[in-house]
PDB file of N, H, CA, C and O in Angstrom:
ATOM      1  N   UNK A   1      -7.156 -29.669  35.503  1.00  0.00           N
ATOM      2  CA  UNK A   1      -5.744 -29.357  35.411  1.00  0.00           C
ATOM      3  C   UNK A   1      -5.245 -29.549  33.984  1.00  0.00           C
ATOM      4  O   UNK A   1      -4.336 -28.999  33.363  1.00  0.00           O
ATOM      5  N   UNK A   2      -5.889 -30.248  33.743  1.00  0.00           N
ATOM      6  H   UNK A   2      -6.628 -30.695  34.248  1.00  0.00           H
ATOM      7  CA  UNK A   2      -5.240 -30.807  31.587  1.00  0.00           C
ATOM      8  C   UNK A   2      -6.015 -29.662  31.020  1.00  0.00           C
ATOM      9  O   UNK A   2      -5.358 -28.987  30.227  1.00  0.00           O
ATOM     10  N   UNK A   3      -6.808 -29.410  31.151  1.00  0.00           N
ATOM     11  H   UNK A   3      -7.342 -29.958  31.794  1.00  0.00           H
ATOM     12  CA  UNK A   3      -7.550 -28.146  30.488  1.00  0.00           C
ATOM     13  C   UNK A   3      -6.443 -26.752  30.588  1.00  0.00           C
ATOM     14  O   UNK A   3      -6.240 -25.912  29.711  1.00  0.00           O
ATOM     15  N   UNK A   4      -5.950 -26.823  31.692  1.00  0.00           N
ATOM     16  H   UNK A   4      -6.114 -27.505  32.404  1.00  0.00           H
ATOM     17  CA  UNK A   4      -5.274 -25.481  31.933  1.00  0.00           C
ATOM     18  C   UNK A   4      -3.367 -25.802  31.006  1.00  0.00           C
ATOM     19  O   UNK A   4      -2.550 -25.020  30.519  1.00  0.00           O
ATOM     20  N   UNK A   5      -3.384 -26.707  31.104  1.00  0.00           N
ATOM     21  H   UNK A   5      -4.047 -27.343  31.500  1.00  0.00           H
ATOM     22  CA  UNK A   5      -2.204 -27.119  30.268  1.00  0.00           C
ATOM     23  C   UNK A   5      -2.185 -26.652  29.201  1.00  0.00           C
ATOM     24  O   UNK A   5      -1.358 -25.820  28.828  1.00  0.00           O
ATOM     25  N   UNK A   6      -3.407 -27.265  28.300  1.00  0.00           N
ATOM     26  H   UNK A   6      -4.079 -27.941  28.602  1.00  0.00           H
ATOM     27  CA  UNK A   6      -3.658 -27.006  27.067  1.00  0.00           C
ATOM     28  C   UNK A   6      -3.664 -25.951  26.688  1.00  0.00           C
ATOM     29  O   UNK A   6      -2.758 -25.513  25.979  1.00  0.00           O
ATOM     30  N   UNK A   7      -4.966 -25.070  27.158  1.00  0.00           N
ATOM     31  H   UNK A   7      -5.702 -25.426  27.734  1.00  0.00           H
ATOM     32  CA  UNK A   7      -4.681 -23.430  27.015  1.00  0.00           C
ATOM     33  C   UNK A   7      -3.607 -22.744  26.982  1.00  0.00           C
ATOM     34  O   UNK A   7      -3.443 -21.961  26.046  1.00  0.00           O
ATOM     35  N   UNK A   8      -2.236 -22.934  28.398  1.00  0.00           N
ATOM     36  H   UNK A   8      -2.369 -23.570  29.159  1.00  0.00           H
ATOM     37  CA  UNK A   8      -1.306 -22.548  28.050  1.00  0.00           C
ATOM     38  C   UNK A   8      -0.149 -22.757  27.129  1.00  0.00           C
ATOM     39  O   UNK A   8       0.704 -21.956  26.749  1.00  0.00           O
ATOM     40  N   UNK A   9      -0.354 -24.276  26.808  1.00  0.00           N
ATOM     41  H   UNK A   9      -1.047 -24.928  27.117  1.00  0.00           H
ATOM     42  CA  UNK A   9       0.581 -24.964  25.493  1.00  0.00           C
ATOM     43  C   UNK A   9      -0.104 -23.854  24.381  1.00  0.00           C
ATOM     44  O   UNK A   9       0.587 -23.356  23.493  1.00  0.00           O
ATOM     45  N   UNK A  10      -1.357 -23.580  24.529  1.00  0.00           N
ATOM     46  H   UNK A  10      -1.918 -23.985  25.251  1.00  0.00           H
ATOM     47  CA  UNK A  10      -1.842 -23.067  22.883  1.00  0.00           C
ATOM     48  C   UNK A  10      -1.632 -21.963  23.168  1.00  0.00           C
ATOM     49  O   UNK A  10      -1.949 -21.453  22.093  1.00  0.00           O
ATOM     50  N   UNK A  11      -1.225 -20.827  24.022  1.00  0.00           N
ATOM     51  H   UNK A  11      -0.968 -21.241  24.895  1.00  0.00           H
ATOM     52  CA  UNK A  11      -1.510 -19.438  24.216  1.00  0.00           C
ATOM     53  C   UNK A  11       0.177 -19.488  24.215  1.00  0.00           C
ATOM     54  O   UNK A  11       0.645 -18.350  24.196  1.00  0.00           O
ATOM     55  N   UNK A  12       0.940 -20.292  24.228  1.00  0.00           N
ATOM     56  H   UNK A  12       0.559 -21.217  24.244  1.00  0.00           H
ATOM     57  CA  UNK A  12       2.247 -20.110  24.048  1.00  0.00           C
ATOM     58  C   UNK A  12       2.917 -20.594  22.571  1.00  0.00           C
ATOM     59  O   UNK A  12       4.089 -20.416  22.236  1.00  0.00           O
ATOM     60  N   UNK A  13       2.021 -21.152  21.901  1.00  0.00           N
ATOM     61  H   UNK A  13       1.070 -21.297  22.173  1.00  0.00           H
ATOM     62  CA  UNK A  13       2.400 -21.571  20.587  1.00  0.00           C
ATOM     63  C   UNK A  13       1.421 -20.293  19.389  1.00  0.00           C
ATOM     64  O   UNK A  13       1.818 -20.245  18.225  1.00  0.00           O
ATOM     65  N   UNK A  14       0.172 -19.337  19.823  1.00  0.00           N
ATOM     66  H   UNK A  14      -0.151 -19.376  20.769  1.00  0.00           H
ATOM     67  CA  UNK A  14       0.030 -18.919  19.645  1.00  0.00           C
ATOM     68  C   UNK A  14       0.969 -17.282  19.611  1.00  0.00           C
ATOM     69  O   UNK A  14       0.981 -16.376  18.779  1.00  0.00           O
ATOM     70  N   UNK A  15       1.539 -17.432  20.666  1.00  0.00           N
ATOM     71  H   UNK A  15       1.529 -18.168  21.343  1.00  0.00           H
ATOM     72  CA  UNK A  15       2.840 -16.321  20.879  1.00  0.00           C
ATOM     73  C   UNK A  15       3.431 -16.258  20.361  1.00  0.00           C
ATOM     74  O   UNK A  15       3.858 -15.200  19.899  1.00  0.00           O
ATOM     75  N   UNK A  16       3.962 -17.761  20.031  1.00  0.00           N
ATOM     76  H   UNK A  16       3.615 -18.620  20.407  1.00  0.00           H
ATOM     77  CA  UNK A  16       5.388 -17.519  19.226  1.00  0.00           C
ATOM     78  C   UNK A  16       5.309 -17.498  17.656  1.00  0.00           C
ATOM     79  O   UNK A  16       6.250 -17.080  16.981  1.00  0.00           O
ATOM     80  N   UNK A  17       3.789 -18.111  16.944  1.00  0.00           N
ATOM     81  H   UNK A  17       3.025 -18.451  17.492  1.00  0.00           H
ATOM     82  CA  UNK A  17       3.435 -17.504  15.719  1.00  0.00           C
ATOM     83  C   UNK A  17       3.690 -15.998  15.523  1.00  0.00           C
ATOM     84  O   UNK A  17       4.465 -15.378  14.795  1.00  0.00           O
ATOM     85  N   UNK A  18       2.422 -15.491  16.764  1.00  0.00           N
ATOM     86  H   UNK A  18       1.792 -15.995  17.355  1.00  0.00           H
ATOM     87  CA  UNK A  18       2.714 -14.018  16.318  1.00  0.00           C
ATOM     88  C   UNK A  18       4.079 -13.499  16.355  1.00  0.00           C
ATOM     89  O   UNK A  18       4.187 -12.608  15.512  1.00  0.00           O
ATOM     90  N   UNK A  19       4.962 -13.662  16.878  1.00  0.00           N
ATOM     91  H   UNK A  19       4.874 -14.386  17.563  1.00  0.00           H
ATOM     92  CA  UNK A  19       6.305 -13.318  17.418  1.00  0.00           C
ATOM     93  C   UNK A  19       7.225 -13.528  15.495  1.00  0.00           C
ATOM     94  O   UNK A  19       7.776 -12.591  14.916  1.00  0.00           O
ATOM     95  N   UNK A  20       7.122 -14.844  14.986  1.00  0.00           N
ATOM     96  H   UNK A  20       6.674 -15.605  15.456  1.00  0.00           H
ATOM     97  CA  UNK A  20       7.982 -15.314  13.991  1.00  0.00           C
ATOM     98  C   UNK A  20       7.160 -14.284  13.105  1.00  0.00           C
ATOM     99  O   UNK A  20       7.783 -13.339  12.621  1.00  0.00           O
ATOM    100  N   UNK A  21       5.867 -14.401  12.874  1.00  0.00           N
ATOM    101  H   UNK A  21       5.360 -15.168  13.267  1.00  0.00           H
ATOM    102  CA  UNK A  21       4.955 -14.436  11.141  1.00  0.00           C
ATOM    103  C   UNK A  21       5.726 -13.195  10.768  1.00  0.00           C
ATOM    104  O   UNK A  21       6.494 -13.152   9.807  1.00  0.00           O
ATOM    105  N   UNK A  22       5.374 -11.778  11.915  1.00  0.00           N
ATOM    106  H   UNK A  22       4.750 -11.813  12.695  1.00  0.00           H
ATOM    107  CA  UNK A  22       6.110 -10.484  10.862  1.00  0.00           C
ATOM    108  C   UNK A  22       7.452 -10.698  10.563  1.00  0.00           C
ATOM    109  O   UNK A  22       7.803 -10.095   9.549  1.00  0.00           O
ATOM    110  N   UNK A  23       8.334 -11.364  11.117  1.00  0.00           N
ATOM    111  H   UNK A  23       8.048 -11.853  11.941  1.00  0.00           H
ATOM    112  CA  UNK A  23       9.711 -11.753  10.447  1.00  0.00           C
ATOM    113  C   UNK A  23       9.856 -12.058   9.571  1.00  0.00           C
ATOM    114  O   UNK A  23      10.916 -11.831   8.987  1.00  0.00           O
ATOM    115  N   UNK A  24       8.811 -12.767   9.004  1.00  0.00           N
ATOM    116  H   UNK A  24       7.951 -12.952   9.478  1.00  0.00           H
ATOM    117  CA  UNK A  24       8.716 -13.759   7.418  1.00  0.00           C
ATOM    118  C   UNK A  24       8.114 -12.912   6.213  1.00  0.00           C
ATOM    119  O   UNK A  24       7.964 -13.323   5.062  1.00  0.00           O
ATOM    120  N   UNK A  25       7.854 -11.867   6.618  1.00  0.00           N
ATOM    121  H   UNK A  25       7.976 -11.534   7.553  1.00  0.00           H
ATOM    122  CA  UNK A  25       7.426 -10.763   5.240  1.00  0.00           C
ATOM    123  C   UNK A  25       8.621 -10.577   4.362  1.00  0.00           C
ATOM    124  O   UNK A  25       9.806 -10.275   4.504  1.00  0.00           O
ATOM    125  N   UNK A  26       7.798 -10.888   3.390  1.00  0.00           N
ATOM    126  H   UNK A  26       6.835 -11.133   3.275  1.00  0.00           H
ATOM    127  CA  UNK A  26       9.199 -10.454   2.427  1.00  0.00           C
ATOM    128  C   UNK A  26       9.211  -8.776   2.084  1.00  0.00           C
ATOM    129  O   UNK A  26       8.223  -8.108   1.778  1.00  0.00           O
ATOM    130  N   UNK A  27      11.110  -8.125   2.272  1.00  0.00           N
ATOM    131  H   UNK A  27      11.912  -8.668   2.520  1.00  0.00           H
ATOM    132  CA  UNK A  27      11.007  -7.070   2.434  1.00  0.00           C
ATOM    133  C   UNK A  27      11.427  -6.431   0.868  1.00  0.00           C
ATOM    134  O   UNK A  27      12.129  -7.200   0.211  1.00  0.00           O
ATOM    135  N   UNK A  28      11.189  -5.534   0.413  1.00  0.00           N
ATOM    136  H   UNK A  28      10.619  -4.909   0.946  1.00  0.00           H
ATOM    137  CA  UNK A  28      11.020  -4.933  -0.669  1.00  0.00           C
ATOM    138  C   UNK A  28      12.341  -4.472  -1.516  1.00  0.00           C
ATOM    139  O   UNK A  28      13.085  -3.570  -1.132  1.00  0.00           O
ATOM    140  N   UNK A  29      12.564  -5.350  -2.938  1.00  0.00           N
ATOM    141  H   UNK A  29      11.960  -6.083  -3.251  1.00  0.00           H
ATOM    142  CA  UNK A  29      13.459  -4.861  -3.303  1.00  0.00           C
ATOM    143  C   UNK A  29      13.951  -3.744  -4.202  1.00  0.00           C
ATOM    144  O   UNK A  29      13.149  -2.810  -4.220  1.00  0.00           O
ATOM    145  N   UNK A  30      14.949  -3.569  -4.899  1.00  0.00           N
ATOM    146  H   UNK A  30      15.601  -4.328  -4.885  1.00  0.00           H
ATOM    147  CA  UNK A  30      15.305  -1.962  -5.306  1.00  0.00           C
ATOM    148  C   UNK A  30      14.219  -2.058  -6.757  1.00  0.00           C
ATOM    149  O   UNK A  30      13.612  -1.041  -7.094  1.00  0.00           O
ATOM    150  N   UNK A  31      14.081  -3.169  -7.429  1.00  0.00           N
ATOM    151  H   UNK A  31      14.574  -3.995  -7.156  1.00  0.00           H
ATOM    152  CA  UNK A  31      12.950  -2.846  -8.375  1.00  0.00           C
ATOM    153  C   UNK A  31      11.498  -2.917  -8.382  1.00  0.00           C
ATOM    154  O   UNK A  31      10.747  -2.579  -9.297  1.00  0.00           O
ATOM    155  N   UNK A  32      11.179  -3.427  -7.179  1.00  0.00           N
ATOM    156  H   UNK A  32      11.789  -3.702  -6.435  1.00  0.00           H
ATOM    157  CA  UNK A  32       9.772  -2.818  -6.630  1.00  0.00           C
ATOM    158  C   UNK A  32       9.933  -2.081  -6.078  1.00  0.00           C
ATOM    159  O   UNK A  32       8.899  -1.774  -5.484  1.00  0.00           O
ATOM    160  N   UNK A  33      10.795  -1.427  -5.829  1.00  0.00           N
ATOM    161  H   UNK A  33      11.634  -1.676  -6.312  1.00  0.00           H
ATOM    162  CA  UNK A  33      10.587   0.253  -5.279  1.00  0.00           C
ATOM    163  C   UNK A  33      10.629   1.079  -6.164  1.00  0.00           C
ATOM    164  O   UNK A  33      10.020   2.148  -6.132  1.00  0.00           O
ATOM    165  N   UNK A  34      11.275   0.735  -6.974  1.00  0.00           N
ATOM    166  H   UNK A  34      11.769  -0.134  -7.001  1.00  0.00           H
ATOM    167  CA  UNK A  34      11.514   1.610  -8.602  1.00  0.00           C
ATOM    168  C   UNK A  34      10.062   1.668  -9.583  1.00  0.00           C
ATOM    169  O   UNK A  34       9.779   2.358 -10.563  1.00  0.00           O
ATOM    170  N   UNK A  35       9.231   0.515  -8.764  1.00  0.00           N
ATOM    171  H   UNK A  35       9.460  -0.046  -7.968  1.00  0.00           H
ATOM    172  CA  UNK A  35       8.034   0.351  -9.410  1.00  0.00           C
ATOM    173  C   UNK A  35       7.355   1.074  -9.343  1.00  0.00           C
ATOM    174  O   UNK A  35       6.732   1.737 -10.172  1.00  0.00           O
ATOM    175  N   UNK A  36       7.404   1.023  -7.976  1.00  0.00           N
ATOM    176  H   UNK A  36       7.910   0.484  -7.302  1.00  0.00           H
ATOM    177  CA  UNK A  36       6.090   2.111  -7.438  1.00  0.00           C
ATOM    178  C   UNK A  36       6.695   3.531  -7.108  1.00  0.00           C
ATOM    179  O   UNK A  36       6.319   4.187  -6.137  1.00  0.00           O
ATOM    180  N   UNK A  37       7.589   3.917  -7.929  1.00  0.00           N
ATOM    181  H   UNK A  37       7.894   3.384  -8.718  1.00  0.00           H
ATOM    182  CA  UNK A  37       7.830   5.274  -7.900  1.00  0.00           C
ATOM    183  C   UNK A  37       7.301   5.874  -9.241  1.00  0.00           C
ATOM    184  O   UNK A  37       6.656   6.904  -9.438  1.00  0.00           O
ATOM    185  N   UNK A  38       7.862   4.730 -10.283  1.00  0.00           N
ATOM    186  H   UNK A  38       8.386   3.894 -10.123  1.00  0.00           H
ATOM    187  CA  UNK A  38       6.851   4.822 -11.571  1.00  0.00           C
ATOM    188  C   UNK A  38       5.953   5.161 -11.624  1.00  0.00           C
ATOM    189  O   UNK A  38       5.729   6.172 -12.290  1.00  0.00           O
ATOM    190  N   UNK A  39       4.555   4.241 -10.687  1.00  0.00           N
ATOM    191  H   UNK A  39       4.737   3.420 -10.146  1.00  0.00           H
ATOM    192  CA  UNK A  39       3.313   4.189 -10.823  1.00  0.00           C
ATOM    193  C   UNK A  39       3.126   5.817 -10.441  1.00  0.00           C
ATOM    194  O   UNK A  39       2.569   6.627 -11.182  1.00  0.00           O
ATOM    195  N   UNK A  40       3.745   6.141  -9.050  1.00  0.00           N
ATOM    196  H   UNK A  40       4.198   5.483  -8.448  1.00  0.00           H
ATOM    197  CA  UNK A  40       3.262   7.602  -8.256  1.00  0.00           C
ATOM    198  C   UNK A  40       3.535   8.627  -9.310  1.00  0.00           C
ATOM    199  O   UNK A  40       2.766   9.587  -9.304  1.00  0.00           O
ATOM    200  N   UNK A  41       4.740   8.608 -10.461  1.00  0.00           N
ATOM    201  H   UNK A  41       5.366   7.828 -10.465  1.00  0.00           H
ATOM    202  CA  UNK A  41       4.993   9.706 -11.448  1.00  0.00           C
ATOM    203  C   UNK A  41       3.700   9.358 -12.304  1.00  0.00           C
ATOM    204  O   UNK A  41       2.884  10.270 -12.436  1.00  0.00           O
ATOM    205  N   UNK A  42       3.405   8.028 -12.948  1.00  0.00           N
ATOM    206  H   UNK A  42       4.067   7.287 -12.841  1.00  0.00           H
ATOM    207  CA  UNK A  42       2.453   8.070 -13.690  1.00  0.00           C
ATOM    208  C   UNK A  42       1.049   8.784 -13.151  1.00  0.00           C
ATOM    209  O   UNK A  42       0.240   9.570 -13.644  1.00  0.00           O
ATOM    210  N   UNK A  43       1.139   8.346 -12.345  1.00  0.00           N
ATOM    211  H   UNK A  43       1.797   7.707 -11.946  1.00  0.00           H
ATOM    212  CA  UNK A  43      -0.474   8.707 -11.552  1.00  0.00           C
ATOM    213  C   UNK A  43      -0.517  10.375 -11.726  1.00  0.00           C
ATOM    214  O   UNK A  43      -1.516  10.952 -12.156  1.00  0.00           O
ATOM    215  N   UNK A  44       0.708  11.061 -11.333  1.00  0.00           N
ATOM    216  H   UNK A  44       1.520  10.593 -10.984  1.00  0.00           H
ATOM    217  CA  UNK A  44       0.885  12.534 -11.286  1.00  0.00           C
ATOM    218  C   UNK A  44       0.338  12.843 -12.514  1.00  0.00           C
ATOM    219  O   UNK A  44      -0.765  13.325 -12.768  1.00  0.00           O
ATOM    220  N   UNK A  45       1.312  12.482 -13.308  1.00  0.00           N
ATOM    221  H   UNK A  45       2.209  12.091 -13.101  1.00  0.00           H
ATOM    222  CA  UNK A  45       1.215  12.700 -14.773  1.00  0.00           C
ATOM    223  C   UNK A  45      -0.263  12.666 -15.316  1.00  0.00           C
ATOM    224  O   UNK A  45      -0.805  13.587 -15.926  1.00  0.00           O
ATOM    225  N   UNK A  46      -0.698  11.727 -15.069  1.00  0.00           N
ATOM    226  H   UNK A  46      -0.258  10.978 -14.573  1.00  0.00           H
ATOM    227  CA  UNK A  46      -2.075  11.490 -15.126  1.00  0.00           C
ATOM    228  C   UNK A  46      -2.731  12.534 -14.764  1.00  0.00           C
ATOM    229  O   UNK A  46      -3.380  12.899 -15.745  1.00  0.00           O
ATOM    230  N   UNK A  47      -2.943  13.311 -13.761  1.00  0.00           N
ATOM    231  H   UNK A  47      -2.417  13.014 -12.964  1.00  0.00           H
ATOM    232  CA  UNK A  47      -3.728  13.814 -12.717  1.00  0.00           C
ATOM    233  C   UNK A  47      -3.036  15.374 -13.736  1.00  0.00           C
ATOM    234  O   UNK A  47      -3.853  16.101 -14.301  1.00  0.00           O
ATOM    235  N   UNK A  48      -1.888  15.605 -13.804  1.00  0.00           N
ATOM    236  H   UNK A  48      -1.224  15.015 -13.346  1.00  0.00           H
ATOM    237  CA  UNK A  48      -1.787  16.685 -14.440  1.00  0.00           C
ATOM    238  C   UNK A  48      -2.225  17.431 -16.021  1.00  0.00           C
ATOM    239  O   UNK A  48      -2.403  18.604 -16.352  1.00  0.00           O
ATOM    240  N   UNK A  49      -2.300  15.980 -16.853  1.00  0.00           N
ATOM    241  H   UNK A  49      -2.156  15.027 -16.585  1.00  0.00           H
ATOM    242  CA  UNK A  49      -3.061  16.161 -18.001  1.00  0.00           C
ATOM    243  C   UNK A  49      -3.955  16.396 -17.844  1.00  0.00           C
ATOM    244  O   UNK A  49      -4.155  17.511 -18.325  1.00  0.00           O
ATOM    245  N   UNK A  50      -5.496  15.681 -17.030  1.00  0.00           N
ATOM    246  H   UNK A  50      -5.334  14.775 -16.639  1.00  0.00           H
ATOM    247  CA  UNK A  50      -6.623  15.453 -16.822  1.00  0.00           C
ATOM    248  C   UNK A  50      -6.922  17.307 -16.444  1.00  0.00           C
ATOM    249  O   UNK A  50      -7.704  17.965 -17.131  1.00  0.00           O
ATOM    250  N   UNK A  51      -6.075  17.961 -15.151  1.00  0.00           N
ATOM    251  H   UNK A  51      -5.441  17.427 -14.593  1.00  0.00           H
ATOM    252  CA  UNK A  51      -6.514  18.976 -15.228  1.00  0.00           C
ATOM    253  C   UNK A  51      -5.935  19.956 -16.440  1.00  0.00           C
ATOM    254  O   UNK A  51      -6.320  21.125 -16.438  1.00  0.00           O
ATOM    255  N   UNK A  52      -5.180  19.587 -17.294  1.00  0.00           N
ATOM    256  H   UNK A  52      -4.867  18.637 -17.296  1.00  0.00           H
ATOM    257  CA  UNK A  52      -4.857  20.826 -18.731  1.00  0.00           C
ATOM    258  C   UNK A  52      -6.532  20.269 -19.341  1.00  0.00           C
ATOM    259  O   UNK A  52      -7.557  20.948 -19.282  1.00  0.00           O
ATOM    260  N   UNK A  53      -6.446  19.300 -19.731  1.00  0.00           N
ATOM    261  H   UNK A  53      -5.613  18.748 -19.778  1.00  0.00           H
ATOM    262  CA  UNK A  53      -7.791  18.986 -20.619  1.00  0.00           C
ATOM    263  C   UNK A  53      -9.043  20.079 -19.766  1.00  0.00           C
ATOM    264  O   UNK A  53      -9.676  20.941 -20.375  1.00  0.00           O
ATOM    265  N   UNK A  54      -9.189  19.814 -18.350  1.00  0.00           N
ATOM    266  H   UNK A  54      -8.675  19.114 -17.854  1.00  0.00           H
ATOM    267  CA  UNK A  54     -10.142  20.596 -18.091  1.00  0.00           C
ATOM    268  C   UNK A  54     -10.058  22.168 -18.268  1.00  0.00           C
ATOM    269  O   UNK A  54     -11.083  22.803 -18.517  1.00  0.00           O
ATOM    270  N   UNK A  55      -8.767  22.821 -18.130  1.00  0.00           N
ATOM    271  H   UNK A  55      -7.934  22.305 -17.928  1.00  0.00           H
ATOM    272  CA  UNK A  55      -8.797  24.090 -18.387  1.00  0.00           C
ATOM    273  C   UNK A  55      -8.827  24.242 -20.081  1.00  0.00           C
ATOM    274  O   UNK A  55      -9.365  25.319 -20.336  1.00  0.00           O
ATOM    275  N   UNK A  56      -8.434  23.533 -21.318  1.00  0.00           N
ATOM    276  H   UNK A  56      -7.996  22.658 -21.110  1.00  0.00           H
ATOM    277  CA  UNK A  56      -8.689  23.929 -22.371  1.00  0.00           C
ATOM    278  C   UNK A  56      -9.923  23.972 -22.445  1.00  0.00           C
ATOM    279  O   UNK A  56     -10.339  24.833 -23.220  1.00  0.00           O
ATOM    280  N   UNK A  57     -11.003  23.110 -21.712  1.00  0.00           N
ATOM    281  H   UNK A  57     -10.665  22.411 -21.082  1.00  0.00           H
ATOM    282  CA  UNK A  57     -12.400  22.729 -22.317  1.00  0.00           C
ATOM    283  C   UNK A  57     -12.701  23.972 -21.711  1.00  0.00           C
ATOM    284  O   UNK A  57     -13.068  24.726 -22.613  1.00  0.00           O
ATOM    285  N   UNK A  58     -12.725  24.675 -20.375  1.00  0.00           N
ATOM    286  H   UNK A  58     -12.427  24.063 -19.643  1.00  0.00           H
ATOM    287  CA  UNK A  58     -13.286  25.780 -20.132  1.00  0.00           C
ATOM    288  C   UNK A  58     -12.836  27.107 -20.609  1.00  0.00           C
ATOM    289  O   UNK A  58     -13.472  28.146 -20.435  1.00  0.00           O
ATOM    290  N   UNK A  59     -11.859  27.022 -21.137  1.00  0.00           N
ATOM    291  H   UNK A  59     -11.343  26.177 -21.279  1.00  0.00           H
ATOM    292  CA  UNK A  59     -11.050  27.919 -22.469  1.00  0.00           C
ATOM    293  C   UNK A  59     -11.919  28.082 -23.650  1.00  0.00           C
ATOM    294  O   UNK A  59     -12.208  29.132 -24.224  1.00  0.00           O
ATOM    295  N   UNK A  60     -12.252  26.998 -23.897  1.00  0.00           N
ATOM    296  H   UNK A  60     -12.017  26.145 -23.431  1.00  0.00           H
ATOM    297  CA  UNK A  60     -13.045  26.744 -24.851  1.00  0.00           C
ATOM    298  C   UNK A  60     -14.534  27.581 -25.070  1.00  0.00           C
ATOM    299  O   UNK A  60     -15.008  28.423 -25.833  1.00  0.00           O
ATOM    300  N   UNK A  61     -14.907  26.842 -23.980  1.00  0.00           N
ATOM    301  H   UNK A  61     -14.522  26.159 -23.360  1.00  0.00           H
ATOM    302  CA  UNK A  61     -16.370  27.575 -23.464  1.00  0.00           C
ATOM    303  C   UNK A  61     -16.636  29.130 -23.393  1.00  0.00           C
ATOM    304  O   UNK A  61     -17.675  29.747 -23.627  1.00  0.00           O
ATOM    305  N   UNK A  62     -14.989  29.724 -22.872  1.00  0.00           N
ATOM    306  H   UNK A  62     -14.145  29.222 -22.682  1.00  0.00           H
ATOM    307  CA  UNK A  62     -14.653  31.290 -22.515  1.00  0.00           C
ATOM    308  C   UNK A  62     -14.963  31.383 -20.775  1.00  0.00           C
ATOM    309  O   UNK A  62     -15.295  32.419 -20.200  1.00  0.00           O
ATOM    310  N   UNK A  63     -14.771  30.088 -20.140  1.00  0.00           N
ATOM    311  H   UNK A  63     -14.501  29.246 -20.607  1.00  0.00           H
ATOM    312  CA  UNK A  63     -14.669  30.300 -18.988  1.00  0.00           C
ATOM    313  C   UNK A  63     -13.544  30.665 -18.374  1.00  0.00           C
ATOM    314  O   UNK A  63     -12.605  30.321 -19.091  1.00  0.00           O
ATOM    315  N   UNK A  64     -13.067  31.338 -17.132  1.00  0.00           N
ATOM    316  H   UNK A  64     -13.830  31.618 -16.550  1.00  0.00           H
ATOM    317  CA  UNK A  64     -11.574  30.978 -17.186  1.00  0.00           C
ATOM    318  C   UNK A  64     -11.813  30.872 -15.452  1.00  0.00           C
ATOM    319  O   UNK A  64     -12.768  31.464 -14.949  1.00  0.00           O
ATOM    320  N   UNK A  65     -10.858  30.066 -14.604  1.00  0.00           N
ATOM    321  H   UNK A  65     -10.083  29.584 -15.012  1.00  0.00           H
ATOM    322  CA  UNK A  65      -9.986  29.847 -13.446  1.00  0.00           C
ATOM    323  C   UNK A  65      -8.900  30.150 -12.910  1.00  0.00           C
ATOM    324  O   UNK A  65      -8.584  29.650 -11.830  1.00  0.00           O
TER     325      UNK A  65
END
């Protein structure tokens, strides 16, 4: 009978962890969002040079796409 106590003391203190923990995330403010809008333009940006460089080099060559 103490065995079955226990389990349920722990399967009910286990509940209510899971229940609180996602409450306790910290939620995101206006300059980390501003951050990572940065990063996503940079990344573009990135990704858009990378392909000019590849079309001059095959320009180059006299390939074309």
């Amino acid at each position: 009978m103490m065995k079955l106590g226990k389990a349920i003391g722990a399967a009910l203190v286990l509940s209510v962890l899971f229940a609180v923990l996602p409450a306790c995330q910290k939620q995101e403010g206006p300059a980390e969002h501003a951050g990572k809008e940065v990063d996503k333009a940079v990344e573009k940006a990135g990704q858009q040079i990378e392909k000019a460089g590849d079309r001059i080099q095959d320009a180059a060559k006299g390939d074309k796409k």
